[in-house]
N, C-alpha and C positions, 0 to 999 in steps of 0.2 A: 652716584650712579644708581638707576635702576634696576635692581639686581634681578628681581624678580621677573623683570621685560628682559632682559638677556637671555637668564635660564631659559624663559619660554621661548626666545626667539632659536635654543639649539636644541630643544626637547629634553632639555634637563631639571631634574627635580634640586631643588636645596639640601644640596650635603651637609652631614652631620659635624664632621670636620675635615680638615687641612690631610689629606693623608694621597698618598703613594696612586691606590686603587681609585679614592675620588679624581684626582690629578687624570690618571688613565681612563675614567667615564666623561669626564669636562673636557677631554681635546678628540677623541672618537666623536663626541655628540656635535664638537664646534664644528670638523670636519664634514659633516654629514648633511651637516645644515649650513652650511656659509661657505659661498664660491669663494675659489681664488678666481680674482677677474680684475682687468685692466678696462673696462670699458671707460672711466674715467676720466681715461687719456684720451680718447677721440670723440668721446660727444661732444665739447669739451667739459669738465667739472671740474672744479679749484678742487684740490686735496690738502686738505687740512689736517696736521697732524698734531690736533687738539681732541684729547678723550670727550668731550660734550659733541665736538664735530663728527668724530669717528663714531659713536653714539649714535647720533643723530642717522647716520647714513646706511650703517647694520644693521641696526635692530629695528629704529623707526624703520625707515626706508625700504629693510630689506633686502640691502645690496649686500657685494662684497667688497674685497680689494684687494690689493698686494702684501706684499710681505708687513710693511712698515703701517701699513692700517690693520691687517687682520690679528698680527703679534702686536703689536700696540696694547691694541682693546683688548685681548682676551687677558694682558699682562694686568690691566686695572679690573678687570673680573678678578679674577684669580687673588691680586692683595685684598678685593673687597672681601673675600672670601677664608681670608686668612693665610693666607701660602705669601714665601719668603719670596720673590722674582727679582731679578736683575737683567736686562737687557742687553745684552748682546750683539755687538756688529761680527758681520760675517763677511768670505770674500769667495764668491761664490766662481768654481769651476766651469768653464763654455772654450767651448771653440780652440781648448788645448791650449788653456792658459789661465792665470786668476785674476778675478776682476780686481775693482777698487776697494780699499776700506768704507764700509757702511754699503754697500751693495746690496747687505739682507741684512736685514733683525730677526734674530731668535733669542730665546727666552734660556735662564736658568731657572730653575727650582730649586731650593733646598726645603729638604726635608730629612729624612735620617741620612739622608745620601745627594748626591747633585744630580738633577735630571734636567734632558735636554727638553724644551718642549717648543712646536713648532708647527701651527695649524696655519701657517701663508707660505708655504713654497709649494704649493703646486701639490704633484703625486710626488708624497713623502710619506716618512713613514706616521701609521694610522695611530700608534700609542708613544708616547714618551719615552725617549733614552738614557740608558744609566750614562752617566757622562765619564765617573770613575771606572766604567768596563772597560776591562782592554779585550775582552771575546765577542765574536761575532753575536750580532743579536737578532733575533728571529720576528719576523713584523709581516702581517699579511703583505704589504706591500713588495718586501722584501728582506735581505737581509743588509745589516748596515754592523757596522765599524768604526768606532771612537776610538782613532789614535794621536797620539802625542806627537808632536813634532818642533824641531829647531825656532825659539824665539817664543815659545812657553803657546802657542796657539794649539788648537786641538782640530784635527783633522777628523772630518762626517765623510766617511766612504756608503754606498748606496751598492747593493748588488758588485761590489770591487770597486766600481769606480768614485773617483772622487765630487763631491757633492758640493762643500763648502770648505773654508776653514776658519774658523771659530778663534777670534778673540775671548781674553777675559779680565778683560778692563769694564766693570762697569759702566753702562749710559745711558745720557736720557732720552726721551723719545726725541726733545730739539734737536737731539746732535745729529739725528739722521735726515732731518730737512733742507740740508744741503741737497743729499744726492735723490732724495725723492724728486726734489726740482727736476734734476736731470733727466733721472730717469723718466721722468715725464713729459719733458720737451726737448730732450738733446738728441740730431736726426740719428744717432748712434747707438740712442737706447735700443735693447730689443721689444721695449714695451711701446715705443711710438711706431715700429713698422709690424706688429701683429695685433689685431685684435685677439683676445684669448679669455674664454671665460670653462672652468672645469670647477668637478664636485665632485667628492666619494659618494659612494651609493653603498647599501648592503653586501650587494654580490659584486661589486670592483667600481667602475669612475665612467663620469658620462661628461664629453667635451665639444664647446662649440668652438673652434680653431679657424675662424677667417671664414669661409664659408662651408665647412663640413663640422661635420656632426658624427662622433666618435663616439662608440657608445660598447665598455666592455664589460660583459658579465661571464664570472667563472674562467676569466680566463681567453674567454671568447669573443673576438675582435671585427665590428661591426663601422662601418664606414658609409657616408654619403651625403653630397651635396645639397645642401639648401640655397633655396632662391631667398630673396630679403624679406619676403613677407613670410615665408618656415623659416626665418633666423626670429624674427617678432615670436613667433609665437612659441619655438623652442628655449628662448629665454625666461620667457612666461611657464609652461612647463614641465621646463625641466630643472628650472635656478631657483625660480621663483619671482623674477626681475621682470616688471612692467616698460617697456622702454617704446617710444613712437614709433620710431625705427633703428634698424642693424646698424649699428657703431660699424664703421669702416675706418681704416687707416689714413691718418688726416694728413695736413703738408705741414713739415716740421723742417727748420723752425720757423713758426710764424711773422712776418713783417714787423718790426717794433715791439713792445710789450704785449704779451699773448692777448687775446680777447676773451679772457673769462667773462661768465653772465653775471651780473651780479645776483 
């Protein structure tokens, strides 16, 4: 890996070592600079859950992606870097129920301690979590809760509600290629019926959701619709993402074996 194209591509300098504070400036800066976004799924583009491909598409490219691309790659930063990581499958909380096994990837750290770390779910929290804490923990985003629960998983509560729940079986990144598939062409997914591309910002998070345009600073909650040519260009920016045109919601599932480009 290019370590050096990475740091620059999240405005991060070469840390001196593997440490707690470094960990907390390397997923603030990932965050800051690298969308969570599914456009992916409806232009269409093969997703590749190969670090030279994920590589390829972040940093070269300049895009983003989901969970299983954005913790992937920062997981082979991070060892490049000297930190312990283990991969983690999650089962993430919707609709007042829990999803499937591998649903999400997040990341552990050890280091004097175990930290959660987690720069592809969306508006999450902005620094790393003690995983060993049982008290609430204080995060611009909000406050979150790492608790224990029946069958040795570890429950990620977000503002009280529940977020995910956290395996801790290690795994590798293949293992979640199964449900990437899905999630990327099953008419079920949530990611084949929204288009969604968001980014933290300094003063809070800026989102293009289908056709508006979410943009909140300090707290302060600003809304409004774009036509497809202010979709082109707020991806350009606001993301950073050069695209011909607005990714729209495609028809899932496709006739026969999908029609990726080659």
């Amino acid at each position: 890996m290019d370590v050096d194209a990475y740091l620059a591509r999240i405005g991060a300098r070469q840390p001196a070592a593997p440490t707690a504070e470094t960990l907390r400036d390397l997923h603030e800066a990932h965050q800051l600079a690298v969308p969570f976004e599914n456009l992916s799924v409806h232009l269409p583009e093969r997703i590749v859950l190969d670090e030279d491909a994920l590589f390829d598409k972040i940093v070269r490219r300049h895009r983003g992606g989901f969970c299983y691309e954005l913790n992937g790659l920062f997981a082979a930063l991070l060892r490049e870097l000297g930190f312990r990581v283990t991969l983690l499958s999650a089962r993430v909380h919707g609709g007042g129920r829990w999803g499937a096994p591998f649903d999400h990837l997040a990341l552990r750290v050890d280091l004097d301690e175990p930290w959660l770390a987690d720069v592809g779910f969306g508006r999450f929290a902005r620094h790393p979590l003690r995983l060993a804490g049982c008290e609430p923990q204080a995060d611009r985003e909000g406050e979150f809760l790492v608790l224990d629960v029946p069958g040795g998983d570890l429950e990620i509560r977000m503002n009280g509600e529940p977020a995910y729940r956290l395996e801790q079986r290690p795994r590798e990144l293949a293992d979640f290629g199964p449900t990437c598939w899905w999630q990327a062409t099953s008419p079920d997914s949530h990611f084949t019926q929204n288009v969604v591309c968001t980014i933290a910002t300094p003063s809070g998070r800026i989102t293009l959701a289908g056709d508006q345009l979410i943009e909140t600073v300090d707290g302060e909650r600003a809304e409004r619709d774009l036509t497809a040519a202010e979709k082109v260009e707020a991806y350009r920016a606001h993301f950073g993402i050069d695209v011909n045109e607005a990714p729209v919601p495609g028809s899932f599932p496709a006739p026969g074996p999908r029609p990726f480009p080659n």
